[in-house]
SERO-4910 file (N, C-alpha, C, O; in steps of 0.05 Angstrom, whole numbers):
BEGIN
 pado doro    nc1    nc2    nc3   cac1   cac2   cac3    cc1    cc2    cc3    oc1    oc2    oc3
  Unk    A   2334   2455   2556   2305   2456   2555   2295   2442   2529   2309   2447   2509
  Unk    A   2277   2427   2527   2271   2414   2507   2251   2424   2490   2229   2429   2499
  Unk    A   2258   2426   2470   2233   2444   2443   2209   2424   2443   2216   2401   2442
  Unk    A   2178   2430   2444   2160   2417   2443   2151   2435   2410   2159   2456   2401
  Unk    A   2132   2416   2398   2123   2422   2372   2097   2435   2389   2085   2425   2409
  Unk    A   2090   2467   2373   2073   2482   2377   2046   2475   2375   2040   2459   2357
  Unk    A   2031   2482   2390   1996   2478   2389   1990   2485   2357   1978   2468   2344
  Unk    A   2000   2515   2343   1993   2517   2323   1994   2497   2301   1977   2490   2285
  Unk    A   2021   2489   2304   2037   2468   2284   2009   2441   2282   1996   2436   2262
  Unk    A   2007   2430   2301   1986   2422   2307   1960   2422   2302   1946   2402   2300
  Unk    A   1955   2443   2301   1926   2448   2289   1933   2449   2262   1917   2440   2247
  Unk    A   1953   2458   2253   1948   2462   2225   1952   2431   2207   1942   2427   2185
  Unk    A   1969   2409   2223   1965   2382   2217   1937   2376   2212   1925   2367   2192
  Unk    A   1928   2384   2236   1888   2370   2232   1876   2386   2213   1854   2379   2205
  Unk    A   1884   2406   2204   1870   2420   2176   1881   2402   2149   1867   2399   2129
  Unk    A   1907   2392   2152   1919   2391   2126   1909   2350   2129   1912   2338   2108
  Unk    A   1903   2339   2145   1890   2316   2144   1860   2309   2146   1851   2286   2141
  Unk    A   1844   2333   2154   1818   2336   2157   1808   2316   2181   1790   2299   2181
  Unk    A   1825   2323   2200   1817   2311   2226   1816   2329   2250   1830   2329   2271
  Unk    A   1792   2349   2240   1776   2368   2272   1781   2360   2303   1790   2373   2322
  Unk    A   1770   2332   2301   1774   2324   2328   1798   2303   2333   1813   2290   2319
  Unk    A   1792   2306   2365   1820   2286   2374   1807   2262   2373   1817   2246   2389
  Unk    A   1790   2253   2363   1772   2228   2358   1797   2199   2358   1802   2183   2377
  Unk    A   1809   2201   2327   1819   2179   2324   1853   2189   2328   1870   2174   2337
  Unk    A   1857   2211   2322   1883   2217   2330   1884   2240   2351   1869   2259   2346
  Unk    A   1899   2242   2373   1893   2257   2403   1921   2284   2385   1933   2281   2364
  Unk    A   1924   2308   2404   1948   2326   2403   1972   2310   2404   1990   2311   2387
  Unk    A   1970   2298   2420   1999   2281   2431   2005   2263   2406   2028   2260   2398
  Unk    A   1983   2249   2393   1998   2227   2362   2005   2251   2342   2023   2249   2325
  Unk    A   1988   2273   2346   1999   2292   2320   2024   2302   2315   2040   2305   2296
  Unk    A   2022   2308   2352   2051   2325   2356   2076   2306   2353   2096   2313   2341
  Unk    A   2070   2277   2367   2089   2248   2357   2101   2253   2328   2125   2258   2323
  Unk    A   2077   2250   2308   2081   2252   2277   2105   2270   2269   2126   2265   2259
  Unk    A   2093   2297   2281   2115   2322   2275   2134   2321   2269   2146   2326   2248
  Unk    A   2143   2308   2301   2170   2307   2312   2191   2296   2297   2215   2302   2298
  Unk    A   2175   2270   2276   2190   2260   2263   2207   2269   2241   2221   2257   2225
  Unk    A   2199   2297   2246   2217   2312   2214   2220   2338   2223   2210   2360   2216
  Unk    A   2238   2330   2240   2256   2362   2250   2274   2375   2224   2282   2364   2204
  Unk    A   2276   2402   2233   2295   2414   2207   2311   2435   2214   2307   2446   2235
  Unk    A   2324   2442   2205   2346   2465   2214   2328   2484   2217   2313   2490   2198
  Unk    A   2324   2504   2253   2314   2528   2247   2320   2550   2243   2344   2552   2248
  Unk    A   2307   2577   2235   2310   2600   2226   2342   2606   2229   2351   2617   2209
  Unk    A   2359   2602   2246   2379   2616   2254   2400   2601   2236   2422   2610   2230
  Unk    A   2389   2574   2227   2410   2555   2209   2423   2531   2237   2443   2516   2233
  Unk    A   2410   2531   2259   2425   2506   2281   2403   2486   2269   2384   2491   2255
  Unk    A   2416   2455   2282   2404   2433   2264   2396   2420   2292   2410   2415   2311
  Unk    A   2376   2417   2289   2353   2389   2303   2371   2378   2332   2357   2372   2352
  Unk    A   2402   2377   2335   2422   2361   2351   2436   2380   2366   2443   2374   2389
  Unk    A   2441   2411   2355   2454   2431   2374   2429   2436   2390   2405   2433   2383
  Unk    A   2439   2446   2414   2438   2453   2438   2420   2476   2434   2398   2477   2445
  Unk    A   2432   2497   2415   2419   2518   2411   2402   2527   2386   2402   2547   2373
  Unk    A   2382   2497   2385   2360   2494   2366   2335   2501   2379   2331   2490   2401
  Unk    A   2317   2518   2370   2297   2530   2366   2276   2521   2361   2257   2536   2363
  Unk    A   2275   2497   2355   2248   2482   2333   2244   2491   2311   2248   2514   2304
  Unk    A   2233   2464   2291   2221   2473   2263   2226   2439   2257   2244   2422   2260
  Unk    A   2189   2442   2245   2190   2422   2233   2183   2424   2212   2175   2447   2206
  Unk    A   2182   2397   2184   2167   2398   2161   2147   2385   2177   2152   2369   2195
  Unk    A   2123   2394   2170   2097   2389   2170   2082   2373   2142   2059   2367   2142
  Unk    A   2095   2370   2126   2088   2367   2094   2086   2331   2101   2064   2322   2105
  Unk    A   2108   2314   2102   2112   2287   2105   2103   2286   2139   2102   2263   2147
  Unk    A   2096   2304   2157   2082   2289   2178   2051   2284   2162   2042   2261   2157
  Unk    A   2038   2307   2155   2013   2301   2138   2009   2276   2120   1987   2268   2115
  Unk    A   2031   2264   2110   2033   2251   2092   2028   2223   2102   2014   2205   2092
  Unk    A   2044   2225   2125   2037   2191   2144   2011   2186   2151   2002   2163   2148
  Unk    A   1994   2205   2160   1968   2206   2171   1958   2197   2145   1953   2173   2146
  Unk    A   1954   2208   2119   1934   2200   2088   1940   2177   2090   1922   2160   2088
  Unk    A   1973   2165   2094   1982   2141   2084   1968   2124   2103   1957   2104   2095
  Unk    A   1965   2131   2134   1948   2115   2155   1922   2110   2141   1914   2086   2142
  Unk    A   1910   2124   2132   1884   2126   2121   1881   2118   2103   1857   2113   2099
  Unk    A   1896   2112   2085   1896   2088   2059   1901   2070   2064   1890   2054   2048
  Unk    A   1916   2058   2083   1919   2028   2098   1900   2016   2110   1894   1992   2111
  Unk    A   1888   2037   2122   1863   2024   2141   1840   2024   2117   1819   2013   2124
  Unk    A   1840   2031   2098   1809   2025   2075   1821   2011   2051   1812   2013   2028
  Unk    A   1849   1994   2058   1862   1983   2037   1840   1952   2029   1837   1944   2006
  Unk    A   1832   1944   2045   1819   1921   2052   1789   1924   2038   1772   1907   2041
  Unk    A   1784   1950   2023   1753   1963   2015   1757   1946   1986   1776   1948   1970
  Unk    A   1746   1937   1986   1735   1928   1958   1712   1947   1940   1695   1962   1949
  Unk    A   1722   1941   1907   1698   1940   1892   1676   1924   1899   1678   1901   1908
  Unk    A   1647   1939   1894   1620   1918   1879   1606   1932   1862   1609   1955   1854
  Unk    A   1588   1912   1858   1561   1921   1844   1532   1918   1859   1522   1896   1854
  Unk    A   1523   1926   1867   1488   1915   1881   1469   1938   1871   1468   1962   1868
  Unk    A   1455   1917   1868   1423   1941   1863   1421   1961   1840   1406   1980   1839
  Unk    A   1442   1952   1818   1443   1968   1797   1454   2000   1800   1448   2022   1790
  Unk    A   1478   1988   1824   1498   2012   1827   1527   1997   1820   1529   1973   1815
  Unk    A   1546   2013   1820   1575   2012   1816   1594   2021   1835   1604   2043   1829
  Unk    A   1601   2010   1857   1617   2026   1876   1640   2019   1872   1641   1995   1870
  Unk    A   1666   2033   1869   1695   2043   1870   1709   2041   1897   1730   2054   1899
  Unk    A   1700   2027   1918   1725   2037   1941   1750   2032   1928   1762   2035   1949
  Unk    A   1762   2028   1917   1788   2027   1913   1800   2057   1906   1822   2066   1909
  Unk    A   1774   2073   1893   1781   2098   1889   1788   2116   1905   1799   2136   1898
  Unk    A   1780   2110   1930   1780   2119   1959   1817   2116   1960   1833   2133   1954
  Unk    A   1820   2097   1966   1845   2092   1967   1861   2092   1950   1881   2080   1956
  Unk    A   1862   2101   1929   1877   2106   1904   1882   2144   1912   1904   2156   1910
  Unk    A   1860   2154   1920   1860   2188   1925   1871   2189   1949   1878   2212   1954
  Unk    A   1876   2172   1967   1888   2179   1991   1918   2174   1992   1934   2187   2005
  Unk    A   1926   2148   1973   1952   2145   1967   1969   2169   1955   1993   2175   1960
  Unk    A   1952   2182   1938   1961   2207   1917   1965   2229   1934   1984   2243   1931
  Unk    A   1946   2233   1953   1947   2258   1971   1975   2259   1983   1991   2277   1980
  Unk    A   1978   2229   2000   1994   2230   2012   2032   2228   1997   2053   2231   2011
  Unk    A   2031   2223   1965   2051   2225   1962   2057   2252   1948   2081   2258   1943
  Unk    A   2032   2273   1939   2037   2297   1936   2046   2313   1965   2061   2333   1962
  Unk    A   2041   2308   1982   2047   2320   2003   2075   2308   2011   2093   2324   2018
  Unk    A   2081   2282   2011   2113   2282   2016   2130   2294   1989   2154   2299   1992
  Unk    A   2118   2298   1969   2143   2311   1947   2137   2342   1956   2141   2361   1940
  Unk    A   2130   2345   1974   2135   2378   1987   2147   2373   2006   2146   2395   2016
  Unk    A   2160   2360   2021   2181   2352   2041   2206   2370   2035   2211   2383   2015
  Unk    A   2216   2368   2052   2243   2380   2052   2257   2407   2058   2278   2415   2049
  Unk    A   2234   2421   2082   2229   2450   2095   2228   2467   2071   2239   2489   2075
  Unk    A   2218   2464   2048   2204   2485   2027   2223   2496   2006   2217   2507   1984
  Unk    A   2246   2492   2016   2262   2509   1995   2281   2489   1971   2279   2465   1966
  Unk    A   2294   2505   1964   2308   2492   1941   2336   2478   1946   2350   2492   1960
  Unk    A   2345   2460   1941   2367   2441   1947   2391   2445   1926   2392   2439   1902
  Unk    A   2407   2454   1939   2421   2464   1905   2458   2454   1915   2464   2456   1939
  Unk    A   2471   2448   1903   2495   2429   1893   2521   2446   1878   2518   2459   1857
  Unk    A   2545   2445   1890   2559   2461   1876   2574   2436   1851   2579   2412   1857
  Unk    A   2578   2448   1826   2577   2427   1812   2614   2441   1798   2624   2462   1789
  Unk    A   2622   2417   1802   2660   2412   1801   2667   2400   1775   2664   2376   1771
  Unk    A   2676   2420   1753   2681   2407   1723   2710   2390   1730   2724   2396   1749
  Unk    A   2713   2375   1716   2753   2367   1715   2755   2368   1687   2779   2367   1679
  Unk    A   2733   2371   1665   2741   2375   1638   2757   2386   1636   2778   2375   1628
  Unk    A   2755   2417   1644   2758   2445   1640   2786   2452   1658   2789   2445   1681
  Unk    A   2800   2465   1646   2822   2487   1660   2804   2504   1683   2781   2511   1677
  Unk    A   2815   2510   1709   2802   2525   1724   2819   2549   1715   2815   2571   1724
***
């Protein structure tokens, strides 16, 4: 049986990108995004056994969408008119940031830790 990524998972993408509607991205591209970062679930089976459960990071799917969104207003220029000052670049400078604060939360949340092997030392 094949694990589909949850309606919730889903909605909580369009919170964490600020996209309410299926306007420019439908369920089906969110749930696409997801998919892309399966992770070992609860029980410890990985993404490839048989007897995987689902679980994704959601952190770096959010992150592609900001990064979509900085690409598409990459092309915004600075001006000046009328004795104003507009910044689009700032636009895209805050969307680049979002999106790489959100991938340095990647990595299903927890801590990555290393067993570390002296050869100095007498065991």
């Amino acid at each position: 049986m094949a694990v589909t990524v949850p309606d919730a998972m889903v909605a909580r993408l369009r919170r964490l990108t600020a996209e309410p509607t299926a306007t420019t991205y439908t369920d089906a591209d969110l749930s696409e995004c997801i998919e892309r970062y399966p992770l070992a679930d609860a029980d410890g089976y990985a993404p490839d056994s048989d007897l995987w459960a689902g679980a994704w990071d959601i952190n770096p799917a959010a992150a592609d969408i900001w990064e979509e969104k900085a690409a598409a207003l990459a092309a915004a220029f600075d001006f000046a008119a009328d004795g104003g000052d507009y910044k689009r670049s700032q636009q895209v400078k805050a969307l680049q940031e979002l999106g790489a604060s959100l991938r340095a939360k990647a990595g299903g949340g927890g801590v990555l830790t290393a067993q570390l092997v002296r050869d100095d030392v007498a065991q």
